[in-house]
N, C-alpha and C positions, 0 to 999 in steps of 0.2 A: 437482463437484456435491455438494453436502449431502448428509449421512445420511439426515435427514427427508426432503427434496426426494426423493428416490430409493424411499424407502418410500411414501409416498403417490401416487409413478406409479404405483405397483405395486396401490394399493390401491383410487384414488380410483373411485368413479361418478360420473360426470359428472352424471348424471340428478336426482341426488340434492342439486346445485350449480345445478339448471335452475328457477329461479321459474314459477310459474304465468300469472306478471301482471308486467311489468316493460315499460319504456319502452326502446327498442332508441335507441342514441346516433348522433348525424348523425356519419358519415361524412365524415372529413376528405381534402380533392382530392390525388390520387395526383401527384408531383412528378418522378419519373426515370423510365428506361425504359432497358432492356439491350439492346445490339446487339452482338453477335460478328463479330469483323473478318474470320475467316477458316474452314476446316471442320479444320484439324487443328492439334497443339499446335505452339507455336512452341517449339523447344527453344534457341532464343541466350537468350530473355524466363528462362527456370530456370536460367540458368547467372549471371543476375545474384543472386549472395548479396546487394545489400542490403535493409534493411526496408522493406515496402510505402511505407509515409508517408517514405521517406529520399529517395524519386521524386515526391513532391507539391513542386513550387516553391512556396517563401512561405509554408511552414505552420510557425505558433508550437508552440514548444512552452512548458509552463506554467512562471513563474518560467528562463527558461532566461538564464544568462551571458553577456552579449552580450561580444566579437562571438563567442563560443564557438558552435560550432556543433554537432548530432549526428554522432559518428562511434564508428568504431568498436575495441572494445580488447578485447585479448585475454585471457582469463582464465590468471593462470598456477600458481595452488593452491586448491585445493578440500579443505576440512576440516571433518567432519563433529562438532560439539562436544558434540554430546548428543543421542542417540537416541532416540527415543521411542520409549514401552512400552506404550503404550493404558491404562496404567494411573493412575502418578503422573506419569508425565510424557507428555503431552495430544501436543505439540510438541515436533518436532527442533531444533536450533538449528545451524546454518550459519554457516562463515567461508570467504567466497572473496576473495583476491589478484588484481587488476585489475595488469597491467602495462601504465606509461602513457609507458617507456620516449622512444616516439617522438613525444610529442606537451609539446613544451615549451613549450605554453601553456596547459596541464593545471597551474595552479598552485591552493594549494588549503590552507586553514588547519586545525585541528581544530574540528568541529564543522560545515563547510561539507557539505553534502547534491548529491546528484547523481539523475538521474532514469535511471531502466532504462525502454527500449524493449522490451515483450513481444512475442510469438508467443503467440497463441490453441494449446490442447494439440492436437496434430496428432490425433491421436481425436477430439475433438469436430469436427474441420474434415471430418474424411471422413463422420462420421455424418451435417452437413451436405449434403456435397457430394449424401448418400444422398437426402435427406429432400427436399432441393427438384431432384432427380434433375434433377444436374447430373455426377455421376461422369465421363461422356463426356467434356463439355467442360470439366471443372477444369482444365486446362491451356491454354486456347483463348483466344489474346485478344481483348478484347471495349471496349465502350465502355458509360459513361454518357450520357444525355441527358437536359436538360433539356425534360417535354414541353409547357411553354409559360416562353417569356422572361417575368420577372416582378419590380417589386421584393422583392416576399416571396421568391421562390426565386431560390436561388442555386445553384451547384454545391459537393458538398463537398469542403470542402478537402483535408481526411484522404484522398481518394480518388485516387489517381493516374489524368491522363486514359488513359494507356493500361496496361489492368490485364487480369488474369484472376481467374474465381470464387474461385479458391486462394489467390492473394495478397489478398482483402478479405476472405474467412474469417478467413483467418490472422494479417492485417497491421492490418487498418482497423478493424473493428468488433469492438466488446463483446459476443461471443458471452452474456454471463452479465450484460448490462445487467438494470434493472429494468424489466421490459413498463408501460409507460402504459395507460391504459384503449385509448385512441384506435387505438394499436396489435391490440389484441386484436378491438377493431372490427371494423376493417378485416382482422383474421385470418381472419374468420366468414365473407368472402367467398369466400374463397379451398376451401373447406371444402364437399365432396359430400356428407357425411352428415348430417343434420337436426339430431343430439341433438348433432353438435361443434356443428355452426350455433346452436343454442340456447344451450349451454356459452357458447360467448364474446362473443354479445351479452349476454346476462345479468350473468356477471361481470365485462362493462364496462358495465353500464347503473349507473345513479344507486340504483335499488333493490337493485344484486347488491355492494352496497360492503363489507358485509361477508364475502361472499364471495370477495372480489378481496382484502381484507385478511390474511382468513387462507390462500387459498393463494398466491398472488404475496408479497405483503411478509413474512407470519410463516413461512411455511414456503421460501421465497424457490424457490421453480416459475420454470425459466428458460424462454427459448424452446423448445429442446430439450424442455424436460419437455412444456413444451405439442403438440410435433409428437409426442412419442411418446404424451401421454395422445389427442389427435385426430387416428385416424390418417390420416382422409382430408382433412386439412390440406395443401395446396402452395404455398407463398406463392414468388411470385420472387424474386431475390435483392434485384434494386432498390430492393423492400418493407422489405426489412431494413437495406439504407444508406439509406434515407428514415426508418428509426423509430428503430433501435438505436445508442447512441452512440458518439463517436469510442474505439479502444482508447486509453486517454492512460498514458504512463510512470507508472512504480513509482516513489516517493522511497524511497529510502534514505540514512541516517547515514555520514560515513566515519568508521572505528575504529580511526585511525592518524596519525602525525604525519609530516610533510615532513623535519622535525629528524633521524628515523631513517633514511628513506630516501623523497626526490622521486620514484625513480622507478617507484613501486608505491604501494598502498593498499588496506587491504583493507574490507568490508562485511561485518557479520553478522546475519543473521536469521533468524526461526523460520518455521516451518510445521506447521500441522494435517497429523494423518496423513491425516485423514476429508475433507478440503474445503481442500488447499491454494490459494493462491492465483493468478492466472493466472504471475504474473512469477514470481514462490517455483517453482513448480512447472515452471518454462522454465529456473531456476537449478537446479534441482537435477539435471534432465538433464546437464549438464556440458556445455555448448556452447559450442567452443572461444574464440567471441567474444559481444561483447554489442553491443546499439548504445545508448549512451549519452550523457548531455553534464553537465556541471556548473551544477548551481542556483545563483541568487544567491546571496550570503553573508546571511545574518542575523545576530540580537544574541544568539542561542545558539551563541556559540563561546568557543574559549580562544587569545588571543595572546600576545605577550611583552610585551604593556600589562596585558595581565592577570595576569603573574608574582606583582605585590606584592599582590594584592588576596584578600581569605580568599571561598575557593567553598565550599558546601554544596550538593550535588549527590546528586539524588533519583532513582531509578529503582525502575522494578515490571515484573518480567521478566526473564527473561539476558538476550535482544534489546535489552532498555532501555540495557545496560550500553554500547550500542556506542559514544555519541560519547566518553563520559568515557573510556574507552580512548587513546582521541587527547588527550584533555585529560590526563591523567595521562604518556603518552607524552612529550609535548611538553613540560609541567612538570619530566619526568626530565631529557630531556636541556639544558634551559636550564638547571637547576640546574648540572649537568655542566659547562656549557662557560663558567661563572661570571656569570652575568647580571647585572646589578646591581640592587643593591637585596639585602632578603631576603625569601626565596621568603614568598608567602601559604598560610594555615594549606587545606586542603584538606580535608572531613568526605562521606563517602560513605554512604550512606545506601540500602539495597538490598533490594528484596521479589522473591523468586521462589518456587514450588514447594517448592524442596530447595533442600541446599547443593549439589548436582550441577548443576542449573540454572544456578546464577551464573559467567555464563561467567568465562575466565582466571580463576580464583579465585585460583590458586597465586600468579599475577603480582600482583594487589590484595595481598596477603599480604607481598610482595617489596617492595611501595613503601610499606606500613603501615610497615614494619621499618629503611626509609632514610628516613621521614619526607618521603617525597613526597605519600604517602597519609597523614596525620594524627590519623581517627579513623575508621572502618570499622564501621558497625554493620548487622546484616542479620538479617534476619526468614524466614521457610518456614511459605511456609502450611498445608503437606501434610505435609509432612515434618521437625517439630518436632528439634531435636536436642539432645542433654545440654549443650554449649555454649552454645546461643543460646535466649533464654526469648521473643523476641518471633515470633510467629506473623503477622501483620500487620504493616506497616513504618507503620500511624497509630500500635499499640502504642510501636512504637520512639522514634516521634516526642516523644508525650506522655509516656513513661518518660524520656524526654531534654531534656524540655521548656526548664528554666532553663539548661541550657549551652546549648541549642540554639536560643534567643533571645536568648541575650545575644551569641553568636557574629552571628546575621541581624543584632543592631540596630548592629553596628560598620559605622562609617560605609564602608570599602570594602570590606562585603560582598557579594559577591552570589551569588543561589540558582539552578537549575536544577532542571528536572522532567521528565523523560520518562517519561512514562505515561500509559497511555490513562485513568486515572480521576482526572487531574491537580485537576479541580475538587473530587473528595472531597477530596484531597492539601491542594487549597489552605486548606478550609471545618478540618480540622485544624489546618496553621500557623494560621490565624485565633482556633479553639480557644486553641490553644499563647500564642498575645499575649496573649488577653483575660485568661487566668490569672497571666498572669508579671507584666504588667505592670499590671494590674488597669483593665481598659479595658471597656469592652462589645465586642462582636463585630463591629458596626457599624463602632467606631473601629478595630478590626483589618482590618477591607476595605478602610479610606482608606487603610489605610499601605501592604497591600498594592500597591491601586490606584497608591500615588505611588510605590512600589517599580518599578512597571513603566513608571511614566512617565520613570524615569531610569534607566529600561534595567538595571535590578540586580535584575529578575526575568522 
C-alpha cells in the first residue's frame, strides 16, 4: 500500500467527496454466485502447495514458451545488493539464484525473460478474509457459479472450479487492481450506511470524475482502502472475482549466461521500501520455491551470432543492469573458449542514484580491464563523485556524442535500452544524430525507425 494511499484513509471525509447533485450510474447485472461445498475446512485441499491458477485446466499465461509449461523451482541464494536508507537510496536491490538443476528443458539465452507466479501479501488476504467476514470459512471449500448461462458470461479462467476463499485471495485475484467506476457502483449496494452509499455512487457517477481521478488513480485508493474508509461496506467475494482482475506473473530479466553454468540463473531487482510490489515483496520473504515458466525469446538478447557485432548498451537504474550481466557473461566466456571471429567492441552506458547502486560494479570494472567491457561510462544523479562528472546518463550521452554515433552508425551495430524513460533516452540519441551528422531530428527518427526495423534497436 502507498504512503499516500494510507495517509488519506487516515484522513479522508467522505462527505466532503459527496456532490450535492450527481447522476447515480446503471448498475451492471451481477454474473457469479459462491456456494460452499461443505461446513468445515478440508485439510488434504491445504496440503496441496501448488499455486491457485496451477489448478485451472487451459489457462494461458502471457508470452509463455510453448510447450514450457508453469512449474515449479527452487530458490537456492538470496543476496541482498544494496539496502535502502530512505534516504539516497529509495530502493533495495536483490539478487536471487533459481536452481533449474531438474528441468532440462529450461534452456534459455541471455537476455531471455521469465514470468514469476505471485502470492497476494498474506496480510492483506487475512484483512480480507476480516472485511468480507469470511475468517470462518477461509479454509472451506466452495464453488463458483454462473447465475445465468450466457454468450457474454463465461466462467473465469483464473479461478479453479474447486477452490476456497484463501486460495482466490491469495492466488487469483489483484488484491491492488485499479477499481472501475462500475465496480464502486455496485460497491454502494452492498453498503448500510447512507454517506458510504453516497461516497461511491458519486465517485463513480459522470459528475464525481474528478473525484474518482484524484483518489483512485492519483493517490491510487485500493479496495482495501475503500472497505476500511466505508466501514459498513460487505461486498461478497464473488463481487470481487466478477470486478477485480486476473493476479498475472511478474516478468523478469535473467542476469546470467548458460556458458557459466545451465543449471542455475539468477534475477535481480529492486524494491520500494514504502510500496513494494506484489511479486518483489513474495521474493523478498525468501520462499523456498517459486512457480515460474520461461517467456518467449525476443530481439533483446545476446548470442554467439552476436559475438562479432559492436553493442552500446544503455541502462537507468542498478535493476536495469540485469540482462547486460548475462550479455557481458556470455561475451566473457565465448571470448575464453575461442570463438571465432573477433569479439565486437562492447560500450556500456549506466545511470543510477550512486556508484553504490550500480550493481556488480566491481565485476563491470573486471571486464573494462579484459576488454570484454570496452568503454564504461556512468552518471549518479544523487550522488555525484570526484570521478564521474555526468549526473544524468542524456549528459553522458551528449558529452560522448561524436564517438558515440559514429560507433551506432557502423553497420553491425546494435543498441540496447533498459529503462523505464527509454523514449527520453531515445528523443537524446535523435538529438545526438542531428548534431553529428547535421540532419534535422525528424531525419533522426527515420533512422532510428529503420534501426528497429532491422532489429539493431
Amino acid at each position: 500500500m502507498v504512503a499516500d494511499n494510507v495517509e488519506l484513509e487516515k484522513t479522508l471525509d467522505i462527505n466532503k467527496y459527496t456532490l450535492s447533485k450527481y447522476t447515480v450510474s446503471k448498475l451492471v447485472e451481477r454474473t457469479l454466485e459462491l456456494r460452499f461445498l461443505d461446513n468445515s475446512p478440508d485439510l488434504d485441499w491445504n496440503f496441496d502447495c501448488r499455486h491457485g491458477q496451477e489448478k485451472c485446466s487451459n489457462l494461458q499465461y502471457p508470452f509463455a514458451r510453448s510447450p514450457l509449461t508453469l512449474t515449479r523451482v527452487n530458490i537456492k541464494d538470496f543476496q541482498i545488493l544494496l539496502q535502502a536508507d530512505g534516504q539516497l537510496h529509495t530502493k533495495s536491490i536483490t539478487e536471487i539464484k533459481f536452481d533449474v538443476k531438474k528441468l532440462p528443458d529450461f534452456i534459455w539465452q541471455p537476455g531471455d525473460t521469465i514470468g514469476i507466479l505471485p502470492h497476494n501479501d498474506e496480510s492483506d488476504v487475512e484483512e480480507f478474509l476480516k472485511y468480507l467476514n469470511l475468517e470462518d470459512k477461509a479454509d472451506h471449500l466452495c464453488v463458483f457459479q454462473l447465475l445465468q448461462e450466457s454468450k457474454k458470461t463465461k466462467y473465469p479462467s483464473h479461478i479453479p472450479n474447486r477452490t476456497t476463499p484463501r486460495e482466490v485471495l491469495r492466488d487469483c485475484i489483484n488484491l491492488r487492481g485499479v477499481l472501475k467506476k462500475q465496480f464502486l457502483r455496485v460497491l454502494a449496494e452492498y453498503c448500510s450506511d447512507v454517506s458510504d452509499v453516497c461516497f461511491l455512487k458519486c465517485i463513480s457517477s459522470k459528475e464525481g470524475s474528478a473525484y474518482y481521478n484524484e483518489i483512485i488513480l492519483q493517490n491510487a485508493f485500493t479496495l482495501l482502502n475503500i472497505l476500511k474508509t466505508c466501514k459498513s461496506c460487505q461486498p461478497p467475494l464473488s463481487l470481487l472475482v466478477e470486478h477485480l482482475p486476473r493476479l498475472l506473473p511478474r516478468e523478469y530479466s535473467i542476469a546470467s549466461s548458460p556458458l557459466i553454468n545451465s543449471n542455475e540463473f539468477n534475477i535481480i531487482f529492486s524494491t520500494f521500501s514504502t510500496n513494494p510490489g506484489v511479486t518483489t515483496k513474495m521474493l523478498q520473504n525468501k520462499p523456498a520455491q517459486v512457480s515460474m515458466y520461461l517467456r518467449e525469446p525476443n530481439l533483446f538478447c545476446y548470442t554467439e551470432d552476436d559475438f562479432q557485432n559492436d553493442q552500446i548498451l544503455i541502462a537507468v537504474g542498478g535493476a536495469a543492469l540485469a540482462p547486460y550481466l548475462g550479455f557481458l557473461q556470455h561475451k566473457q566466456c565465448l571470448i575464453e573458449k575461442g570463438a571465432s571471429g573477433v569479439a565486437g567492441k562492447t560500450w556500456l552506458f549506466v545511470g543510477a542514484v550512486s556508484q553504490q547502486a550500480i550493481v556488480h560494479r566491481s565485476q563491470l570494472m573486471q571486464w573494462l580491464s579484459k576488454n570484454v567491457l570496452n568503454k564504461f561510462i556512468e552518471s549518479h544523479s544523487r550522488s555525484p563523485s570526484a570521478t564521474n562528472s555526468f549526473q544524468y546518463i542524456h549528459e553522458a550521452l551528449n558529452a560522448n556524442s561524436k564517438v558515440f554515433i559514429d560507433l551506432l552508425l557502423q553497420p553491425q551495430t546494435k543498441i540496447y535500452i533498459c529503462s523505464q524513460i527509454s523514449k527520453a533516452l531515445e528523443a537524446t540519441i535523435c538529438k545526438c544524430l542531428s548534431k553529428e551528422i547535421n540532419i534535422e531530428e525528424s531525419e533522426a527518427q527515420s533512422i532510428i525507425k529503420d534501426y528497429r526495423k532491422q532489429n539493431k534497436y
